[in-house]
Each structure stands twice: as structure tokens, then as C-alpha cells.
PyMOL CGO cylinders between C-alpha atoms (Angstrom):
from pymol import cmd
from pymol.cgo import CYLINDER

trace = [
    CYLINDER, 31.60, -23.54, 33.46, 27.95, -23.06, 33.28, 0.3, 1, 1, 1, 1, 1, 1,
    CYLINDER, 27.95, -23.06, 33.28, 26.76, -19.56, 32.59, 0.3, 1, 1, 1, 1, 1, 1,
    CYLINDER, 26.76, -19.56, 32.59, 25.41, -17.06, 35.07, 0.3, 1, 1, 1, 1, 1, 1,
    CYLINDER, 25.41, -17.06, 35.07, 21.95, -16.52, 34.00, 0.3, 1, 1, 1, 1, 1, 1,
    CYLINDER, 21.95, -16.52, 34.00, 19.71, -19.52, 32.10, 0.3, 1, 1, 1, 1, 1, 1,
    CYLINDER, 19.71, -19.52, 32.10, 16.84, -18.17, 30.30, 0.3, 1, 1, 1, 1, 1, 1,
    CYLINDER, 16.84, -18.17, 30.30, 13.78, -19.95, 31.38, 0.3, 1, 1, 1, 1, 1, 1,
    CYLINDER, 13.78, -19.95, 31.38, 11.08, -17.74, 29.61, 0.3, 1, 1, 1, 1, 1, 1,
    CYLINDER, 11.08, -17.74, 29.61, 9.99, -14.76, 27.09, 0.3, 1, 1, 1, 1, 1, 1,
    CYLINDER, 9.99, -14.76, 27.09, 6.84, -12.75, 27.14, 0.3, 1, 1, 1, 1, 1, 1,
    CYLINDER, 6.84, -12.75, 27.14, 4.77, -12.43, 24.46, 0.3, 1, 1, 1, 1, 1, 1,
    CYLINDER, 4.77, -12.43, 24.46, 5.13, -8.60, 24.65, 0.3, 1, 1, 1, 1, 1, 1,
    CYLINDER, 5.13, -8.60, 24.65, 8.46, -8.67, 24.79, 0.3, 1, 1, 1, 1, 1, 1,
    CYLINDER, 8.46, -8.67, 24.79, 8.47, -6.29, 27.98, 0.3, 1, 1, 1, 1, 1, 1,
    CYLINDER, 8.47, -6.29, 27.98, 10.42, -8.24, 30.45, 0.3, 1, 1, 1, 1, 1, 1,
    CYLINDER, 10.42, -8.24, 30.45, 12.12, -11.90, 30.48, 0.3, 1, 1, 1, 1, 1, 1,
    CYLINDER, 12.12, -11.90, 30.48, 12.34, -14.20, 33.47, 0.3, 1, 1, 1, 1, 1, 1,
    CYLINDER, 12.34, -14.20, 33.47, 15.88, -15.73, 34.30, 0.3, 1, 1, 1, 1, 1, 1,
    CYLINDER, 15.88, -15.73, 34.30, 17.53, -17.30, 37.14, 0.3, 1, 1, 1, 1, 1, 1,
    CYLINDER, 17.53, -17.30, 37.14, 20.34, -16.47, 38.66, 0.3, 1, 1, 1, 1, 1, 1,
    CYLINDER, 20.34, -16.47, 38.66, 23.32, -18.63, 40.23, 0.3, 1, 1, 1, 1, 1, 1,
    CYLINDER, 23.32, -18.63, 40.23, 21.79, -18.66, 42.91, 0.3, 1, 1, 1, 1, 1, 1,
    CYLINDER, 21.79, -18.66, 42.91, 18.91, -20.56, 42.07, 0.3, 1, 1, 1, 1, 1, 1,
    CYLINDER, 18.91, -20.56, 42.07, 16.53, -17.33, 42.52, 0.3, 1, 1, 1, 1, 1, 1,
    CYLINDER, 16.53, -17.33, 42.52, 14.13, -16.19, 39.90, 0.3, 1, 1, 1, 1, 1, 1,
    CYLINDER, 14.13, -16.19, 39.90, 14.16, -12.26, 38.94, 0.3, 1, 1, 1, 1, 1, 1,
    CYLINDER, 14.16, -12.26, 38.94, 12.43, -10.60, 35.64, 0.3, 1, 1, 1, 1, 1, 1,
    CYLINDER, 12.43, -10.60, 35.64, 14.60, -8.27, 33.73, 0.3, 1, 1, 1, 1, 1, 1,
    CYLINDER, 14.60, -8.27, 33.73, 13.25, -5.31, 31.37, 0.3, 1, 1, 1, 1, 1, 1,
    CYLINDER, 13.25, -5.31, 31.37, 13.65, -5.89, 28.05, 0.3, 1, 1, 1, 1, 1, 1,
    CYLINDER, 13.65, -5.89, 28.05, 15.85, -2.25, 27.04, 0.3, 1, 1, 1, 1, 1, 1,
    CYLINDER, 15.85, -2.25, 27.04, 14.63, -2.80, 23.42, 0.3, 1, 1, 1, 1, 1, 1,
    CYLINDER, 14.63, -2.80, 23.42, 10.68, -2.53, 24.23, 0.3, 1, 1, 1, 1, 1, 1,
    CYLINDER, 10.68, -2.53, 24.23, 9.18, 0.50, 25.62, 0.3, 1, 1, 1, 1, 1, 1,
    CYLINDER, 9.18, 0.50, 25.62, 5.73, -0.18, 27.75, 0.3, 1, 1, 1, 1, 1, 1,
    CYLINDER, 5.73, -0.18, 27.75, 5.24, 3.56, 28.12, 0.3, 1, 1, 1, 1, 1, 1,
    CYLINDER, 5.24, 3.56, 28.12, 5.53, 4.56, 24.67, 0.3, 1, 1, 1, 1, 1, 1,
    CYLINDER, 5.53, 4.56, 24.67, 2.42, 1.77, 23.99, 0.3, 1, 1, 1, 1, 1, 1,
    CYLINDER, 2.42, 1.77, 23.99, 0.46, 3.12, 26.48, 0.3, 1, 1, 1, 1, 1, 1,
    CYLINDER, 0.46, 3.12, 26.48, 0.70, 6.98, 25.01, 0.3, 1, 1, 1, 1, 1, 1,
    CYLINDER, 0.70, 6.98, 25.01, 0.02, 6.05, 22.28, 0.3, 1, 1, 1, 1, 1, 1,
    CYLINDER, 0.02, 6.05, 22.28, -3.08, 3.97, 23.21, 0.3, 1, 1, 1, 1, 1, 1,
    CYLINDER, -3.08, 3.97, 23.21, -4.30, 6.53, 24.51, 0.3, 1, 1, 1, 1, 1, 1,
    CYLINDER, -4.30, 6.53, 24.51, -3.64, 9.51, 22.52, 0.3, 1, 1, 1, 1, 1, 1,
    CYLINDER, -3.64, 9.51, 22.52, -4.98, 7.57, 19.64, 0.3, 1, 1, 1, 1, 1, 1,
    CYLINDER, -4.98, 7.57, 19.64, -7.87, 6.86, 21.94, 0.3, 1, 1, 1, 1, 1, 1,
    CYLINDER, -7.87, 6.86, 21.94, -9.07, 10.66, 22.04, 0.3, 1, 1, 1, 1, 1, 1,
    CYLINDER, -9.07, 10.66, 22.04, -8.58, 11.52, 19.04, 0.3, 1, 1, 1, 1, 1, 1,
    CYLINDER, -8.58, 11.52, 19.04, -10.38, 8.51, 17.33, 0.3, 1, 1, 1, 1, 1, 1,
    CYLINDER, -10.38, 8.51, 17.33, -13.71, 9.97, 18.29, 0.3, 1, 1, 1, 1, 1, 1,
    CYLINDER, -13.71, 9.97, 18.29, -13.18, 13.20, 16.09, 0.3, 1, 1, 1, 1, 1, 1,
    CYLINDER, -13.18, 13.20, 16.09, -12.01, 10.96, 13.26, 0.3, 1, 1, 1, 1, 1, 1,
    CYLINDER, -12.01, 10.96, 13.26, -14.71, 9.25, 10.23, 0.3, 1, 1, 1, 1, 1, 1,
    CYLINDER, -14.71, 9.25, 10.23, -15.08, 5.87, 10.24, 0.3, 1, 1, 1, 1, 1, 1,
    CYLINDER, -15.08, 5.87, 10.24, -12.52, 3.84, 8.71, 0.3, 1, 1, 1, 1, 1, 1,
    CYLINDER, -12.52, 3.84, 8.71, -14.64, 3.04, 5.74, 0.3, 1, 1, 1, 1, 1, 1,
    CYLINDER, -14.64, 3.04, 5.74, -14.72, 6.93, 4.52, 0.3, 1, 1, 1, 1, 1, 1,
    CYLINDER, -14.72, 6.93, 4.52, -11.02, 7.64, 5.22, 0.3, 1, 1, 1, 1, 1, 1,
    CYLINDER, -11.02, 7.64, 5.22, -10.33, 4.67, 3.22, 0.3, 1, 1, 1, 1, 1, 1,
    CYLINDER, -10.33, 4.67, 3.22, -12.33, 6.09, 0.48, 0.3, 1, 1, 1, 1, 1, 1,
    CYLINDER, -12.33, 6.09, 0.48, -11.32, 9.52, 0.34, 0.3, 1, 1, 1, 1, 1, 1,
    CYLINDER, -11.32, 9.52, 0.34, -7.27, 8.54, 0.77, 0.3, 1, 1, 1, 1, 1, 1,
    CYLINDER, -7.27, 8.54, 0.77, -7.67, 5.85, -2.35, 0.3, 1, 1, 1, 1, 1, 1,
    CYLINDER, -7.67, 5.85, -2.35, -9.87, 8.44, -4.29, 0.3, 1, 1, 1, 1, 1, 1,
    CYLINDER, -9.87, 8.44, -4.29, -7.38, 11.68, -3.40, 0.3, 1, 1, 1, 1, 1, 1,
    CYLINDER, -7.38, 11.68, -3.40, -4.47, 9.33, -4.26, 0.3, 1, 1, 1, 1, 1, 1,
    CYLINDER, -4.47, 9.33, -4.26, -5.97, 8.35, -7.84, 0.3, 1, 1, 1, 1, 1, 1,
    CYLINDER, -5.97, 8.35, -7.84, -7.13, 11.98, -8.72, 0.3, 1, 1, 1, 1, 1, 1,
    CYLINDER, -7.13, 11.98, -8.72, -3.80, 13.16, -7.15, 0.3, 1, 1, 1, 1, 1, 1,
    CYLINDER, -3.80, 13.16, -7.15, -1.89, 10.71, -10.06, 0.3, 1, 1, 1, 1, 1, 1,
    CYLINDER, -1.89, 10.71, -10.06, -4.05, 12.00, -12.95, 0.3, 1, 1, 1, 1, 1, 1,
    CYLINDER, -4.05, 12.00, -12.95, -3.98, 15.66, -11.87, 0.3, 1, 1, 1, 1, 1, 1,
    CYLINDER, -3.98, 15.66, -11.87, -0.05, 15.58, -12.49, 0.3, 1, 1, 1, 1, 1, 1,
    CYLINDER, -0.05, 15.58, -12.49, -0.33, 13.56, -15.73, 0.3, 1, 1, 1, 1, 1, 1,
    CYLINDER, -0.33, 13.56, -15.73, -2.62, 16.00, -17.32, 0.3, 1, 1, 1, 1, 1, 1,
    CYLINDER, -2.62, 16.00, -17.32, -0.73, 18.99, -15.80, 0.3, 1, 1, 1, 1, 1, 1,
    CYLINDER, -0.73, 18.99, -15.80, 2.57, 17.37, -16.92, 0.3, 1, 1, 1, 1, 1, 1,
    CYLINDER, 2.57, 17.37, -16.92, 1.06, 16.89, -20.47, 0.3, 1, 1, 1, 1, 1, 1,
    CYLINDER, 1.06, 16.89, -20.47, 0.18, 20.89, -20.37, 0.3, 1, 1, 1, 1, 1, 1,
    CYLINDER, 0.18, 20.89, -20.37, 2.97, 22.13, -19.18, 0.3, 1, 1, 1, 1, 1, 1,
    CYLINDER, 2.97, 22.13, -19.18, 5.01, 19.75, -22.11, 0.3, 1, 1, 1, 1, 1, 1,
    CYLINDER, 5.01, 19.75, -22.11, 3.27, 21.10, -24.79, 0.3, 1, 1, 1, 1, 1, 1,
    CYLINDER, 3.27, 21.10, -24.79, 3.18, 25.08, -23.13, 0.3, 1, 1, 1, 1, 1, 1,
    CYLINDER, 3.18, 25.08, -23.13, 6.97, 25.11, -23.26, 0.3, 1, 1, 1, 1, 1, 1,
    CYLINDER, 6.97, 25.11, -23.26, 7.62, 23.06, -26.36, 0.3, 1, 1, 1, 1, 1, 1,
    CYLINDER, 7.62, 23.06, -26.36, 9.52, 20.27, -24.75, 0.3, 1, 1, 1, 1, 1, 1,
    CYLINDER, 9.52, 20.27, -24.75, 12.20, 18.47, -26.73, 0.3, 1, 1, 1, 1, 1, 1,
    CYLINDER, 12.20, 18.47, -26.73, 9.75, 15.16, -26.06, 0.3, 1, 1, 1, 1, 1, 1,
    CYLINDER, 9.75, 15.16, -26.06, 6.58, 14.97, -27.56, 0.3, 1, 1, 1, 1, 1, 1,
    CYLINDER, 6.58, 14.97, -27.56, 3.67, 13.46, -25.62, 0.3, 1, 1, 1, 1, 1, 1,
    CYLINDER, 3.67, 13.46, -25.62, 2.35, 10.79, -27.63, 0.3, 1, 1, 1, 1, 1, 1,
    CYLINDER, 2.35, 10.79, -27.63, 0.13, 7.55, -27.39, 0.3, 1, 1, 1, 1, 1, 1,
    CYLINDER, 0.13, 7.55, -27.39, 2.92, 5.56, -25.19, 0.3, 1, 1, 1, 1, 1, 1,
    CYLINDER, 2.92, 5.56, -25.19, 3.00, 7.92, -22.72, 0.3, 1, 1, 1, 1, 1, 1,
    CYLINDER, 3.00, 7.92, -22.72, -0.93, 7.49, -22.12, 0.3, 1, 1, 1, 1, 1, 1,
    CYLINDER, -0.93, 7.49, -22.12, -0.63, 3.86, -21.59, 0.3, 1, 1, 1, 1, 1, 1,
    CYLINDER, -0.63, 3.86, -21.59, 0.53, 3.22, -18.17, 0.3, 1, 1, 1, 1, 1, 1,
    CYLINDER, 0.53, 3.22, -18.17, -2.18, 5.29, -16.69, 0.3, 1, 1, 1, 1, 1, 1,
    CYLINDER, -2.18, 5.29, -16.69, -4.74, 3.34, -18.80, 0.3, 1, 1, 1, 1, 1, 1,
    CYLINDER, -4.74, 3.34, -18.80, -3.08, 0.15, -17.46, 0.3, 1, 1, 1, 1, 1, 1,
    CYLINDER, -3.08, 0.15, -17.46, -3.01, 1.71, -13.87, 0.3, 1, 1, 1, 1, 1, 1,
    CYLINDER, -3.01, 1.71, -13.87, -6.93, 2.78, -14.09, 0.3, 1, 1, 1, 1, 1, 1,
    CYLINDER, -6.93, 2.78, -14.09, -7.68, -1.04, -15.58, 0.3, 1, 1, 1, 1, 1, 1,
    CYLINDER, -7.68, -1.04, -15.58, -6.15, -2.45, -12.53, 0.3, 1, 1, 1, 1, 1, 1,
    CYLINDER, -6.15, -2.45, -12.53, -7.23, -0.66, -9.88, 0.3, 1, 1, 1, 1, 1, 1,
    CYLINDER, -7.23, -0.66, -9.88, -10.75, -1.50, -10.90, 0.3, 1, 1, 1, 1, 1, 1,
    CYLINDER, -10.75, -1.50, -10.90, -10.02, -5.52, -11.49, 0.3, 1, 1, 1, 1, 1, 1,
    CYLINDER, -10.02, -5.52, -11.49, -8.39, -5.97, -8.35, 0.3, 1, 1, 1, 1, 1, 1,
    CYLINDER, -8.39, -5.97, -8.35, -11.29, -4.10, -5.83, 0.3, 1, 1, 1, 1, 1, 1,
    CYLINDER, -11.29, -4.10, -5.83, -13.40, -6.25, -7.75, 0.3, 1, 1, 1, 1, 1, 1,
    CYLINDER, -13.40, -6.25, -7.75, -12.39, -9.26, -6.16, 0.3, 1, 1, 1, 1, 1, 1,
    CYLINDER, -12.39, -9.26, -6.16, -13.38, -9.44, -2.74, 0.3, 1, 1, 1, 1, 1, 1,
    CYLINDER, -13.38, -9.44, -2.74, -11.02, -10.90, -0.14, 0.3, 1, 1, 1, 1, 1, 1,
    CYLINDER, -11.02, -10.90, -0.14, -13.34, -14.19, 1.22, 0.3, 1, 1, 1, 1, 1, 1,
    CYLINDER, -13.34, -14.19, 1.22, -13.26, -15.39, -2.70, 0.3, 1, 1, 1, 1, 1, 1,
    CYLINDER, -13.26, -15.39, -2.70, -9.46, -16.27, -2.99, 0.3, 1, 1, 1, 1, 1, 1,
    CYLINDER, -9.46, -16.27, -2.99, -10.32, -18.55, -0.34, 0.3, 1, 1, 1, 1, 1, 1,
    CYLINDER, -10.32, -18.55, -0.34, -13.54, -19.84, -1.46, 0.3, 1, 1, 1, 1, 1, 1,
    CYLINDER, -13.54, -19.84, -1.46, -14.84, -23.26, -1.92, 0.3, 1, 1, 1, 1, 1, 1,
    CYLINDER, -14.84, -23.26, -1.92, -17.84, -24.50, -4.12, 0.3, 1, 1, 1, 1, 1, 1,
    CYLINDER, -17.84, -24.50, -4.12, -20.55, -24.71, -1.48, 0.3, 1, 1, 1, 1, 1, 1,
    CYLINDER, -20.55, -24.71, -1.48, -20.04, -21.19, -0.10, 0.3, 1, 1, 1, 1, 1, 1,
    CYLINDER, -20.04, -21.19, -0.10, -20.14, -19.51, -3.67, 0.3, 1, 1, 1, 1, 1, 1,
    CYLINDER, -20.14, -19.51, -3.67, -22.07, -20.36, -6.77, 0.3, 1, 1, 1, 1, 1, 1,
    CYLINDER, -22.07, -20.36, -6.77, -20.02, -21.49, -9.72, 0.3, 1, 1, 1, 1, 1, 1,
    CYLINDER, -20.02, -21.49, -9.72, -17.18, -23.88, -9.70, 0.3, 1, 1, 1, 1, 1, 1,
    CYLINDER, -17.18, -23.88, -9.70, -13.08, -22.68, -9.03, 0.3, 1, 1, 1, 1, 1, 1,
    CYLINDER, -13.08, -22.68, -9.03, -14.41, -19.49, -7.39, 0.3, 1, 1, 1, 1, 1, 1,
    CYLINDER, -14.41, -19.49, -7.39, -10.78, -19.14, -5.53, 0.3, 1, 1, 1, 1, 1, 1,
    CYLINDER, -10.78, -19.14, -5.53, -8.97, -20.06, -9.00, 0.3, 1, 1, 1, 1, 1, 1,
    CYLINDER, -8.97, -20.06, -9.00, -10.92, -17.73, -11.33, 0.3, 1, 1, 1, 1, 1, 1,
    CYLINDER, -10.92, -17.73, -11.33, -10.41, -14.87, -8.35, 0.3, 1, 1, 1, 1, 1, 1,
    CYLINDER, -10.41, -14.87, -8.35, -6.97, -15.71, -7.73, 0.3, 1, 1, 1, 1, 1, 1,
    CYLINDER, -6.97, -15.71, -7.73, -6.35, -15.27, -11.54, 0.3, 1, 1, 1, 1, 1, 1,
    CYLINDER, -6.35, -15.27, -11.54, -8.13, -11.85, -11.86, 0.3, 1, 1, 1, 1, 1, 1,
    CYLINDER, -8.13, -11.85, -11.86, -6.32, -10.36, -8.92, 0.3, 1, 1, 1, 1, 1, 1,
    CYLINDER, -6.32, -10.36, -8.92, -2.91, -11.67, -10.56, 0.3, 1, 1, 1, 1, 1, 1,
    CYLINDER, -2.91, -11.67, -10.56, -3.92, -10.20, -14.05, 0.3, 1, 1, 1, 1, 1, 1,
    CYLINDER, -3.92, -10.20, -14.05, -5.33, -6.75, -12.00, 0.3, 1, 1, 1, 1, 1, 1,
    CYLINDER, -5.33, -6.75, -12.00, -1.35, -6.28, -10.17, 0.3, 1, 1, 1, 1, 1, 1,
    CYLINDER, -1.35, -6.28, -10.17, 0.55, -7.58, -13.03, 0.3, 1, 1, 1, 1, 1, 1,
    CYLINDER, 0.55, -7.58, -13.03, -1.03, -4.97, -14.88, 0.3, 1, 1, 1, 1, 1, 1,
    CYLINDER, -1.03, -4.97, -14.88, -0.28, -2.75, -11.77, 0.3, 1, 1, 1, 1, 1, 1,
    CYLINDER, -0.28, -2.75, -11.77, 3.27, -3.65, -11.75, 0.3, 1, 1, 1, 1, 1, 1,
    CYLINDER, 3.27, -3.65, -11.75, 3.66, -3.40, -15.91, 0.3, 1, 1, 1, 1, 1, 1,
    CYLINDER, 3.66, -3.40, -15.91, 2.57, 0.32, -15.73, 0.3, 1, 1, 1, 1, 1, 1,
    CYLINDER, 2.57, 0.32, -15.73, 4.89, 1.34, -13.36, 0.3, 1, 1, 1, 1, 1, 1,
    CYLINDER, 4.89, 1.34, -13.36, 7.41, -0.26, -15.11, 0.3, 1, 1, 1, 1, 1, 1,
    CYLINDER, 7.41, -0.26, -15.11, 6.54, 1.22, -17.88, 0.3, 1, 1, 1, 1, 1, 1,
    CYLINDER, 6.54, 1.22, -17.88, 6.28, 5.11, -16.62, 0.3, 1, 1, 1, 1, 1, 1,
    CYLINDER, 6.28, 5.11, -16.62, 9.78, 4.01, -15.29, 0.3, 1, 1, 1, 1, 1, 1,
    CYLINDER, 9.78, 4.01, -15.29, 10.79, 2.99, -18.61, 0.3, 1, 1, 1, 1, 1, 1,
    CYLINDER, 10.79, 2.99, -18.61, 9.20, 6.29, -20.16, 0.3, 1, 1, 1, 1, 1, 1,
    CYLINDER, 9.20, 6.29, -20.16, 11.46, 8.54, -17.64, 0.3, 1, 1, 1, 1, 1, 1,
    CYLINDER, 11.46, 8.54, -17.64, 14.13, 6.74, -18.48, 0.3, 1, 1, 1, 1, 1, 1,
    CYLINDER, 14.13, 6.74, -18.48, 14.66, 6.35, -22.11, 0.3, 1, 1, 1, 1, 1, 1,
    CYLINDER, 14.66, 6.35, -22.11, 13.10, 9.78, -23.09, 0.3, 1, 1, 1, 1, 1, 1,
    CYLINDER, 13.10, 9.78, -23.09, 14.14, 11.58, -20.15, 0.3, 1, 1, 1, 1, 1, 1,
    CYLINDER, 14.14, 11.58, -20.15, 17.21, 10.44, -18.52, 0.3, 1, 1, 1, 1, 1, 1,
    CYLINDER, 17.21, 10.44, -18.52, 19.35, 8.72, -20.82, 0.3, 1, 1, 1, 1, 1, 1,
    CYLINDER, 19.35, 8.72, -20.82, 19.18, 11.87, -23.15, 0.3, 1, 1, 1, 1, 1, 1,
    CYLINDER, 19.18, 11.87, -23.15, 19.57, 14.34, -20.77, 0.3, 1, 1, 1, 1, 1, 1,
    CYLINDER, 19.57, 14.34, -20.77, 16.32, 16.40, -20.24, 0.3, 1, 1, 1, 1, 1, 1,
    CYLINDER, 16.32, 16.40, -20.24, 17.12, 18.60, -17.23, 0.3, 1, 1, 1, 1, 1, 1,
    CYLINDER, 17.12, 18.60, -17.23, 14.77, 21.50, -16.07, 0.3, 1, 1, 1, 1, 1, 1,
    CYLINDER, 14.77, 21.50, -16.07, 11.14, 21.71, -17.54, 0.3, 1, 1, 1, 1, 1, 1,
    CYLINDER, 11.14, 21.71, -17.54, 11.91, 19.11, -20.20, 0.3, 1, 1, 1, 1, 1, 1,
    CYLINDER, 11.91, 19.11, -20.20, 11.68, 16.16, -17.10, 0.3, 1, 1, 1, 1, 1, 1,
    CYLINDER, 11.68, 16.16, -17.10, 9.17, 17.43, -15.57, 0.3, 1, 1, 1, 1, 1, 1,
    CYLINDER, 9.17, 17.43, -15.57, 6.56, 14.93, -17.85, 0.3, 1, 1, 1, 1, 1, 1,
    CYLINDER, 6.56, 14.93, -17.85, 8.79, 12.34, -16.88, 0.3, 1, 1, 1, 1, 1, 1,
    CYLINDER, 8.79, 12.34, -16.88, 8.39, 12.96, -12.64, 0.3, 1, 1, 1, 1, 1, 1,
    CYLINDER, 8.39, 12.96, -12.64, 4.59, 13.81, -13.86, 0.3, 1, 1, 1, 1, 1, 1,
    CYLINDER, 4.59, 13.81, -13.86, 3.73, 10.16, -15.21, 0.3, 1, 1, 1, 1, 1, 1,
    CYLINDER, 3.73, 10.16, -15.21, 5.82, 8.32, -12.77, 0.3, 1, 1, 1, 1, 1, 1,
    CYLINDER, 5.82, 8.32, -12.77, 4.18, 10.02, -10.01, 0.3, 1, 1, 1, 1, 1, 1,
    CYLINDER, 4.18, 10.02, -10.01, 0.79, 9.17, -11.26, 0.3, 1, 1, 1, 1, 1, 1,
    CYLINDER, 0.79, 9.17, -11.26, 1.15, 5.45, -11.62, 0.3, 1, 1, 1, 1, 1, 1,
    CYLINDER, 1.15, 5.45, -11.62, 2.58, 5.14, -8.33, 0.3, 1, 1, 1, 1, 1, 1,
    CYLINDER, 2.58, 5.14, -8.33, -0.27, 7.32, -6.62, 0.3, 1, 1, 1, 1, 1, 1,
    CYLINDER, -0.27, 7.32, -6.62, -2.88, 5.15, -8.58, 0.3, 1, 1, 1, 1, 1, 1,
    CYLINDER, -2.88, 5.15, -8.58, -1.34, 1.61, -7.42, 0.3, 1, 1, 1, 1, 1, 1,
    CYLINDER, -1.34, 1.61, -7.42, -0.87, 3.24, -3.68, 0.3, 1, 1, 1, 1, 1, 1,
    CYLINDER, -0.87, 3.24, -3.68, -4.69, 4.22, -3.71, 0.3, 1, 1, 1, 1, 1, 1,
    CYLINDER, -4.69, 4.22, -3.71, -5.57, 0.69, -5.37, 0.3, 1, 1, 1, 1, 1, 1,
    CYLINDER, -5.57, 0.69, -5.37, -3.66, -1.17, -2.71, 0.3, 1, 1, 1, 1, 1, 1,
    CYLINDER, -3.66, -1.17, -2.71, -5.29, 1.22, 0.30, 0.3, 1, 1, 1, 1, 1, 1,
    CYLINDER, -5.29, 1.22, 0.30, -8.82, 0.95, -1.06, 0.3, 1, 1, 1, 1, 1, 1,
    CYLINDER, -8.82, 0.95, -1.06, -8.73, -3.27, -1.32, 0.3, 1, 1, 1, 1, 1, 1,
    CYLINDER, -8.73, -3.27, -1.32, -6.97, -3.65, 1.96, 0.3, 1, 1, 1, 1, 1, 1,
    CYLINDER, -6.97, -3.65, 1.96, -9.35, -1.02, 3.37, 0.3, 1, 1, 1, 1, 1, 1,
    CYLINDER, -9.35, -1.02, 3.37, -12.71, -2.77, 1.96, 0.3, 1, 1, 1, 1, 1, 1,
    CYLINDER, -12.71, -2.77, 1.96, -11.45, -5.99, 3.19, 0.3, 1, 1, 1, 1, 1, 1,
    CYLINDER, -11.45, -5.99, 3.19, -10.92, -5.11, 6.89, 0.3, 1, 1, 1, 1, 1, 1,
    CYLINDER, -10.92, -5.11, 6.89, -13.34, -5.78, 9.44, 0.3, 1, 1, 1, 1, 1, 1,
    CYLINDER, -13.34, -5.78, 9.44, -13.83, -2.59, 10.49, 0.3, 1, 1, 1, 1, 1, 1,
    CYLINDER, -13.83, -2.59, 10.49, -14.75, -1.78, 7.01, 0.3, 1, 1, 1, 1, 1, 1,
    CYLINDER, -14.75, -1.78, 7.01, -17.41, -4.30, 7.09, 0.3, 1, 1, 1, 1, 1, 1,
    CYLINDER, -17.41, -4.30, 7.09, -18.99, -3.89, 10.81, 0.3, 1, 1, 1, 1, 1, 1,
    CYLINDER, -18.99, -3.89, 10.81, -19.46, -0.39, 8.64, 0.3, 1, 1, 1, 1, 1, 1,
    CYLINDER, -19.46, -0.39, 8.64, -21.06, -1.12, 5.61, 0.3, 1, 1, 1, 1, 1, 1,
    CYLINDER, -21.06, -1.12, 5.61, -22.37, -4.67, 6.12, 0.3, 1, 1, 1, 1, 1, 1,
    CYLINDER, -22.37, -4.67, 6.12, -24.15, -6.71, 2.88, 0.3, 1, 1, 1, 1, 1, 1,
]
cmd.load_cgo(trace, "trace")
């Protein structure tokens, strides 16, 4: 028995598909998943209000920058308050590292720019331009990724396993917070600088 309805097509948007009935008659049916209204509020509530926002370029910059002062603010406040209330814990070199790493990285990876992973030799002076770029940006979030494993490994192993509670894990929350604002702001400054919006901005 063949079924009711055959599918014939999809639209892109996903707002309605066209079928055909027994019949031989072609109707379009709303899709209940998509909502055309909801797009077209939002269009146009975004629409008024982007004329009161900066330009993408400066939120971009003062997100990434509030994001990496955000991260050091609570490592130096969690180092104060640690050695204020004598905590069990003391802060030493280790504990500085991961920011260090975090700071490192942030800077090697918005120093690559997105057009040279893709480059080729007569575009870009030097030879392996994409290579040598695609190797700095994998050293930049390696060291991204080792410093967050490492403020993880901090909270852990001197803070959970021997059972700080109360003010004593509060350094532990402090430096994992930090390393996660710095790689947030790192990954929202790159992608930021890289869009076209960004460039139409501040063109070369």
C-alpha cells in the first residue's frame, strides 16, 4: 500500500514542505518545528537596537579585554585573600603557571591572522606561510588547553581531594576561573578580528 503523502520537496528555511496528497494535489504544510515569526522579531528588534550599539570591532575588544582582566582580578584577589586568612595551601610558583601559560597563548594565537592558515607562497612572502601559522596557532591553544588543565589539576589535588571547604577553596575557584576567562576572551578577540565586519572597520 503506498503511503498517503510523498514528499516531493524541503525549503531551505525549513518553514514549510510541499507534499502531495492521494489525490494527486499539491498542498504546503508548516513545518511545527520552525517559527517564521520568532525570526522576524527578532530581525527586527535587533534591527533598532543595533544603531545604539559600537561597532563590532570595539565590543569585541572591550568583551576579550574585560574577560582577561576579569581572570587576573580573581587570581590576584584569590592569592590575597589565601594568604589574609592563612589557608591550609600555600600559594606558590605552580599555582602562577597556568595564568602565565594562559597570557602566552592568548597573545600567539591573535597573532596569527586568519587568511595565513590558508596561505600560499605567492600571496605571502616566505615559504610554508600556512604550515609555520598552522603550527603557531596549535602551539598558542595547546598551551591554552594545558593551563586549564592545569588550574583543573591545581583545584583538584590541593583543593578537592583533601578536603578544603569554605575560604580554603576559594584559590582553587579563583585560578580556575581565571584561565577559563582568559581562553574565553582569547577565543572572542581572534574570531572577532577575523570577521568581516571587523575588517570593513578597521581596514589595512
Amino acid at each position: 500500500m503506498s503511503p498517503r503523502y510523498q514528499p516531493l520537496s524541503i525549503d531551505s528555511s525549513g518553514a514549510t514542505t510541499t507534499t502531495r496528497s492521494s489525490s494527486g494535489g499539491i498542498r504546503a504544510r508548516s513545518n511545527p518545528f520552525y517559527c517564521t515569526g520568532c525570526v522576524t522579531i527578532f530581525q527586527q528588534f535587533y534591527d533598532r537596537i543595533a544603531v545604539y550599539l559600537p561597532p563590532q570591532a570595539e565590543i569585541v575588544g572591550y568583551l576579550s579585554g574585560g574577560l582577561f582582566a576579569l581572570g587576573w582580578w580573581f587570581f590576584i584577589d584569590g592569592v590575597l585573600f589565601a594568604q589574609s586568612r592563612n589557608a591550609p595551601q600555600p600559594i606558590r610558583f605552580e599555582d602562577y603557571v597556568p595564568g602565565i601559560l594562559s597570557t602566552l597563548s592568548l597573545v600567539i594565537v591573535n597573532l596569527i591572522d586568519k587568511d595565513t592558515l590558508n596561505a600560499d607562497d605567492f600571496s605571502f612572502s616566505g615559504d610554508n606561510v600556512a604550515c609555520k601559522a598552522r603550527a603557531f596557532a596549535f602551539v598558542g591553544v595547546s598551551m591554552a588547553i594545558g593551563a586549564i588543565g592545569g588550574a583543573l589539576a591545581i583545584l583538584s589535588l590541593k583543593y578537592i581531594v583533601p578536603g578544603n571547604t569554605g575560604d580554603a577553596f576559594y584559590f582553587g575557584i579563583a585560578i580556575t576561573v581565571q584561565n577559563l576567562s582568559i581562553f574565553l576572551g582569547s577565543m572572542i578577540l581572534w574570531f572577532g578580528r577575523n570577521s568581516e565586519e571587523y575588517s570593513n572597520s578597521y581596514p589595512l
